[in-house]
N, C-alpha and C positions, 0 to 999 in steps of 0.2 A: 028347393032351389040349390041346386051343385053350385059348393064353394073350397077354396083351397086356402090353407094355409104356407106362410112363408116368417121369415124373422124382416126381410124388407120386400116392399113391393116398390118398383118404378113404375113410374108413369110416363111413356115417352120412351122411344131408341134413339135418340139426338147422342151426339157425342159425349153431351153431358149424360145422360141419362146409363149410358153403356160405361163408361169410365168409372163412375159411381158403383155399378152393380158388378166391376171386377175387383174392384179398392174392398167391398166389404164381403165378399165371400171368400174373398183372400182370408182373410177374417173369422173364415167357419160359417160364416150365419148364410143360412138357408134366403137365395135369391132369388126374384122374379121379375122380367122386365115386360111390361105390355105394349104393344103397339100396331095402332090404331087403321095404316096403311098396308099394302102389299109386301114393303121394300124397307127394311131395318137402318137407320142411320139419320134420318134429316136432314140438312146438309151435308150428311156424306155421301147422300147419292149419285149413284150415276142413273144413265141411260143408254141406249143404243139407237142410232139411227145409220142405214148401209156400214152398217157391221164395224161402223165409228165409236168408240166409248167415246160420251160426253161425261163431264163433272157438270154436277148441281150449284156446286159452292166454295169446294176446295182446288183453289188452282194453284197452290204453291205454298209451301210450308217453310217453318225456321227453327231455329235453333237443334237441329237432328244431328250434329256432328258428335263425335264421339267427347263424353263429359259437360256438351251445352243443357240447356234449361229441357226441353221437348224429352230431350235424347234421356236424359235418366228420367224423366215419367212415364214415358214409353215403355222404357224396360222394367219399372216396375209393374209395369200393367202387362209385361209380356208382348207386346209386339213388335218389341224394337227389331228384334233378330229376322223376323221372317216380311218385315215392310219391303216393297220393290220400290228402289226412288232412281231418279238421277240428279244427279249435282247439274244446280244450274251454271251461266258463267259465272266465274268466278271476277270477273272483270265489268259487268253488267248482267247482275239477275233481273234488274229493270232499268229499262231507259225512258227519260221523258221526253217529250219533243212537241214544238209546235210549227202551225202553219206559217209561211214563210220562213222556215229556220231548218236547213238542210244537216244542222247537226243533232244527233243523239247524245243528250246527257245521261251517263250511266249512275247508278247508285253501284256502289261494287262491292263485296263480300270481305269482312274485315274492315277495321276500322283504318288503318293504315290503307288499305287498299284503295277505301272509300277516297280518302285525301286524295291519294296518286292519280287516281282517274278522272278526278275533276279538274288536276292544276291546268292541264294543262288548256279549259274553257276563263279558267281564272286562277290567274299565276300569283294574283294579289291576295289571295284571301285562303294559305294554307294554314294560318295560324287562327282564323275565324271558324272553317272547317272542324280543326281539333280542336275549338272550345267547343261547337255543337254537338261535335261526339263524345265528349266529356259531358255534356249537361245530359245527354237523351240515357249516359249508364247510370249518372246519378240520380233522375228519374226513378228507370228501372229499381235500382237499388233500394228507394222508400217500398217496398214492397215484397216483404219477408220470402213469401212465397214464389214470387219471380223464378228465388236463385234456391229455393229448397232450405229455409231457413227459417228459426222459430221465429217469434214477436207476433206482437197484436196492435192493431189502431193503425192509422194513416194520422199524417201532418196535413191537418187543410188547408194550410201555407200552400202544401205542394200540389193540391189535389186543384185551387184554383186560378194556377198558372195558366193563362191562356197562350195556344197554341200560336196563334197567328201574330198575338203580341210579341211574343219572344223573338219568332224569324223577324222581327223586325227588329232586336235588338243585335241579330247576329251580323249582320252584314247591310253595307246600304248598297248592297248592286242588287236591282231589282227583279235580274233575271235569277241571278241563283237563289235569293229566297222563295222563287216560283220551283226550281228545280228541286229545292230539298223538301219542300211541301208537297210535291207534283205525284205525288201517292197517296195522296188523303183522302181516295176514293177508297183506301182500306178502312175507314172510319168514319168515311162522307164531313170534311172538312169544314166545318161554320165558323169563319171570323170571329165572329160574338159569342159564341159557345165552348167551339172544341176545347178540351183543358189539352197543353201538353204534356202530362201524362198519360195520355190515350193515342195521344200520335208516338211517344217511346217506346209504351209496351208493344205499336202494333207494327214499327217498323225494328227495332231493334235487333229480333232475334232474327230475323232477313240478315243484318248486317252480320252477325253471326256466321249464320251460313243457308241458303238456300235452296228449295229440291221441290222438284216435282215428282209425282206419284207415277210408277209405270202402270197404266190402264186402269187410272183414277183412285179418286180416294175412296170409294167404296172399301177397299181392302184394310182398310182400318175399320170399319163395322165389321168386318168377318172377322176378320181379328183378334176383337173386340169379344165376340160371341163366340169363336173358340175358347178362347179363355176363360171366360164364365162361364161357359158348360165344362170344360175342365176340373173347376172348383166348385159342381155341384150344382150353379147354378140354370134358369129355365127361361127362357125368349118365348113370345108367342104372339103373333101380327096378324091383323084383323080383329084384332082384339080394341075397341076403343069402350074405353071408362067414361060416363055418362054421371059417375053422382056416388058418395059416400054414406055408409052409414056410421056413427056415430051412438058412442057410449059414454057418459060422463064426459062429454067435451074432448073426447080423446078420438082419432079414426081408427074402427077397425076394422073396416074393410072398404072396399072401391067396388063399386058394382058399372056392371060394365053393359053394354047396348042388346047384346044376347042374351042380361039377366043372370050371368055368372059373376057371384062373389067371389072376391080376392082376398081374404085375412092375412093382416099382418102386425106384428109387432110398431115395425115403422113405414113409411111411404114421404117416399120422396117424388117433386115435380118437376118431369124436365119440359113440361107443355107450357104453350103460351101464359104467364103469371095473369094476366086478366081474365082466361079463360078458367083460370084454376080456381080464381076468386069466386066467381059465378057459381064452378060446381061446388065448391065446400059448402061457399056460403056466405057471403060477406059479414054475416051478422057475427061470426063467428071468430074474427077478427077485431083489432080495434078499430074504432071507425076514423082515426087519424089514419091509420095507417089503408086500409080500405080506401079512402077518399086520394090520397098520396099513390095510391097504382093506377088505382082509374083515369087522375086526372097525367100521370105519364106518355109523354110524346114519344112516337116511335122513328125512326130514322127513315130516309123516302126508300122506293123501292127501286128496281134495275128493270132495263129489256135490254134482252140477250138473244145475237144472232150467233147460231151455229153456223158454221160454213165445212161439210163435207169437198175436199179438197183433191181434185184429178192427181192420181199417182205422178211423181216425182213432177210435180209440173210448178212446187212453189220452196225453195228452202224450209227447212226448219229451223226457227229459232228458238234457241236456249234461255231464254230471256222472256218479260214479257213488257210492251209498252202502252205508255199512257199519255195520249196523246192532245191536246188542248189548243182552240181555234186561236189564243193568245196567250197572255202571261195573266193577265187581268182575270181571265177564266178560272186560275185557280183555286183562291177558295169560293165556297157556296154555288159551286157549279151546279148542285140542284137545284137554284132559284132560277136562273137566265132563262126568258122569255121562250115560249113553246116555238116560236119562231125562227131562234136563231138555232133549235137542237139539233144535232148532238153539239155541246161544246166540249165535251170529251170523249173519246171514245179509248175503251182500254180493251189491246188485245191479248191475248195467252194462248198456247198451244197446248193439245195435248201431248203424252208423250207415251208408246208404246214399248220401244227397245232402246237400251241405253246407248249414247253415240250416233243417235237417230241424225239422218241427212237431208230426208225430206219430210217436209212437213204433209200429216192425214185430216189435220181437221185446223180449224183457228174458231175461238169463244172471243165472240166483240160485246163488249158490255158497254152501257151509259147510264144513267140514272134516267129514271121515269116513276113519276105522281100517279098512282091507282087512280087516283080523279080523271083523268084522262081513258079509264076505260070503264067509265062510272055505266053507261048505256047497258053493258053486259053483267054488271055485280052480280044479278040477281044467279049468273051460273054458275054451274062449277063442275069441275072435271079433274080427278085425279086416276087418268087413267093411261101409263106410259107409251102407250100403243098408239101412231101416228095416226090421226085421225081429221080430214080439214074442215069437218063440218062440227066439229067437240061443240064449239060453242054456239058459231056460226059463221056463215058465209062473208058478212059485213063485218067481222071481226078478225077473221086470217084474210081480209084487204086491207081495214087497218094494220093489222101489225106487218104486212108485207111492204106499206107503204112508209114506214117508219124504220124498218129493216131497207130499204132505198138508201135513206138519208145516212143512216147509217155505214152502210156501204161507199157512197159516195166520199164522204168524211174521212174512211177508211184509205181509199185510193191517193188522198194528197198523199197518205203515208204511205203506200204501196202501192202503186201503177200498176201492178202486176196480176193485183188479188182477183180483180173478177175474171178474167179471164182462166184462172186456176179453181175456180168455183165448180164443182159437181153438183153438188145441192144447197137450199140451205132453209135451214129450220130457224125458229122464233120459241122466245118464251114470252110473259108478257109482267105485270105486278101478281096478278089473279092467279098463274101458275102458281108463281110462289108461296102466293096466299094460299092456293087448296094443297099443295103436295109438301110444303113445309109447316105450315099452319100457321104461319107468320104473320098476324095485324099488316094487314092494307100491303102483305106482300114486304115489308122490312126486311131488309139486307142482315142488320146487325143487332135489332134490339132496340131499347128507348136509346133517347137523345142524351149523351150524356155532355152535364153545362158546367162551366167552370166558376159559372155566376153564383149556383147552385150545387156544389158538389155532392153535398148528403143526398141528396132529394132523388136520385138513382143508384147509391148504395144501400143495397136489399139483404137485409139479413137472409143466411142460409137458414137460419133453425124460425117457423115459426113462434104464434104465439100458444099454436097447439099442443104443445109441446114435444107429439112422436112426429110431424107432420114439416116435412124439409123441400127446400128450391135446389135448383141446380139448373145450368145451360144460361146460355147468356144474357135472358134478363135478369140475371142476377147481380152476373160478375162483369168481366170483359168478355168482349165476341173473339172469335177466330178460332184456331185449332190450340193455340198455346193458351190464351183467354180460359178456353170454355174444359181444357182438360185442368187447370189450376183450378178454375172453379169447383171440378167436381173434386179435387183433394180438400178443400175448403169448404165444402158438406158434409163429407164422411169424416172432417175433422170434428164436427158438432157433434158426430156419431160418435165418435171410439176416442175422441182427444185431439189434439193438435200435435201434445208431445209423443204422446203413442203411435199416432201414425209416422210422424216425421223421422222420427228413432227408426223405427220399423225401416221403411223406404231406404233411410241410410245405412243400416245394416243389410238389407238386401243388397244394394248396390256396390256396398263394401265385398260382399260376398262373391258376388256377381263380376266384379275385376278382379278381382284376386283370380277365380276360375279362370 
């Protein structure tokens, strides 16, 4: 049986996973990253449809401005310099808006900014505003690694602040605590759960500064894998790992579906955490903590209409919005009756050239329950090449017929849209289930409860002791989330202070040039 050796093996090209195997071959030690699919990234994939780049998952990133949080992780990982972005507005990177209400509420870039752009919907509440922007840095702040800073532990004072409770302490006008919440479809917003600390980390670095990717965020998995083959280390896809062997309770090696062993020192997992239980082993585990993954809620899933867009026939917006049939809609807009769906719909554009005039494509998302396409579970299709019979016939009618509603929903906010329509494609839970590998199709990862704070903070270092997590069921989801995540693996690896010292002399180094 042909098998390799390496000092780590990953499991998984997820952002976590590719982050991780640049951090430690940086490091010297001999890298390997496996992955299981055609297409390197996980959520950083794109696609192509009439010669359209679509994103999978990354529609807009934060904190990239020169000396923000993003922006020195990136450069330590090497792809700050060669990323293609454009700065969104600066005035509104996002606007909320609902039915009957012909005004656009912007969130705006900087925190003074933010203030200015709201007064003038509410001229009463600029001193309410800057105490919110004060509580979401002081958030931030309980969190060493946010800002590139040593310390260990969380305050579960802070970790059980509930989100929804707060905006209720900030203001009694009831539309603006719909407007400052009116993004919590970055998090999927539950009244009774969300802590807010998960709505600071995951709007914060937006207020920061904002950017979308020129012809998607795939170009950070390339990126990514320039860089690790740079420093020695090896990618390889169609590669999926099926099951470990094991010496003395230690892995040393991953054996993979073609029957090729993997040896290594260490191995890290950036694949689904219950899926990884299964393959080790759970016996191998303690059974507190074994029972504590298994019985972990995962967040619902999205359908996602593409819309291929007639040349110059629809502006481009720099911005993207989220749009809700009320104010009432806001939070747990994944519960509201299949009846009344979509009650939100959130659009984003892609973005090709910087100073773009007209828009090539629009991504309309809403939330949708995999139970709802329970009929088809049994298929699966990860195959990017358009195809209308993948699953079947009864199944791109449903999803066309739910991509209607969608559309419709769309036009109170834009009169304009269908008739600028060329094409338009669908994804569905199941997509994301087979081409992410995401449980039931999951946006972000388990649920994370402010009832229960611990009970979804996952150590990175097993109980294996060579045998590590990373991506974000570990840590936070998103692109700032899941790249701190993987410094907070490779910290169990080589240190917390070795690495961070490191990082900050590089960077030292790195401005001074």
């Amino acid at each position: 049986m042909e098998h390799k050796e390496y000092d780590v093996v990953v499991i998984g090209s997820g952002l976590g996973g590719l982050a991780s195997a640049v951090i430690l071959a940086k490091e010297g030690k001999k890298v390997c990253v496996l992955e299981k699919n055609n297409q390197y990234g996980g959520n950083l994939q794109t696609f192509v449809r009439d010669k359209t780049i679509f994103d999978t998952g990354v529609h807009y990133i934060g904190g990239l401005d020169k000396g923000q949080n993003l922006y020195k992780y990136f450069t330590y990982l090497g792809i700050m310099k060669d990323l293609k972005l454009q700065r969104m507005d600066r005035d509104r990177y996002d606007v909320v808006t609902f039915d009957g209400d012909d005004n656009q509420y912007p969130h705006a870039q900087g925190y003074e900014n933010f203030v200015r752009q709201l007064l003038p919907y509410f001229p009463e509440e600029a001193d309410n505003l800057r105490a919110y922007l004060a509580k979401i840095k002081e958030m931030c702040h309980a969190f060493p690694m946010y800002t590139l800073e040593k310390g260990n532990g969380y305050d579960e004072a802070v970790l059980s602040i509930k989100a929804k409770a707060y905006f209720d302490t900030v203001t009694t006008n009831e539309k603006l605590k719909a407007i400052l919440a009116g993004t919590n479809f970055l998090y999927v917003g539950d009244a009774d759960r969300s802590p807010l600390y998960v709505h600071a980390l995951s709007i914060n670095s937006y207020i920061n500064s904002s950017w979308r990717c020129l012809n998607g965020g795939s170009q950070i998995s390339k990126l990514l894998i320039k860089e690790l083959k740079k420093h020695g280390g090896e990618t390889y896809k169609h590669t999926e790992v099926v099951g470990f062997h094991f010496e003395d309770n230690q892995v040393k090696a991953c054996i993979t579906k073609a029957g090729k062993r993997y040896y290594g020192k260490e191995f890290i997992s950036n694949i689904n955490l219950k899926n990884t239980l299964e393959m080790v082993g759970e016996q191998r585990f303690s059974k507190p903590f074994a029972r504590r993954i298994k019985a972990l809620e995962v967040v619902p899933s999205v359908f996602t209409v593409y819309l291929v867009l007639k040349p110059n026939s629809f502006p481009y917006q720099n911005y993207n919005t989220y749009h809700f049939d009320a104010i009432e809609s806001v939070w747990n807009t994944f519960e509201q009756p299949v009846e009344t769906w979509p009650n939100l719909v959130v659009s984003t554009m892609n973005c090709s050239v910087k100073d773009q005039q007209w828009a090539e494509s629009m991504t309309v998302m809403s939330y949708m329950d995999i139970k709802e396409f329970e009929r088809w579970e049994d298929s699966f299709n990860i195959s990017t090449i358009q195809d209308k019979k993948s699953r079947s016939e009864s199944y791109e009618r449903f999803k066309l017929e739910k991509a209607e509603l969608i559309l419709k929903q769309l036009e109170k906010k834009f009169p304009a849209i269908r008739a600028a329509v060329a094409h338009m494609y669908t994804s569905s839970p199941l997509s994301y289930r087979d081409f992410i590998g995401a449980e039931n199709g999951n946006m972000y990862g388990f649920v994370k409860d402010a009832n229960n704070p611990m009970k979804t903070f996952i150590s990175a270092r097993s109980k294996l002791g060579n045998f590590f997590f990373t991506g974000q069921n570990v840590g936070m989801h998103g692109i700032l989330g899941v790249t701190i995540g993987a410094f907070v693996t490779c910290s169990e690896i080589l240190g917390r202070d070795h690495l961070l010292d490191r990082v900050h002399r590089e960077l030292d180094a790195y401005e001074d040039h």
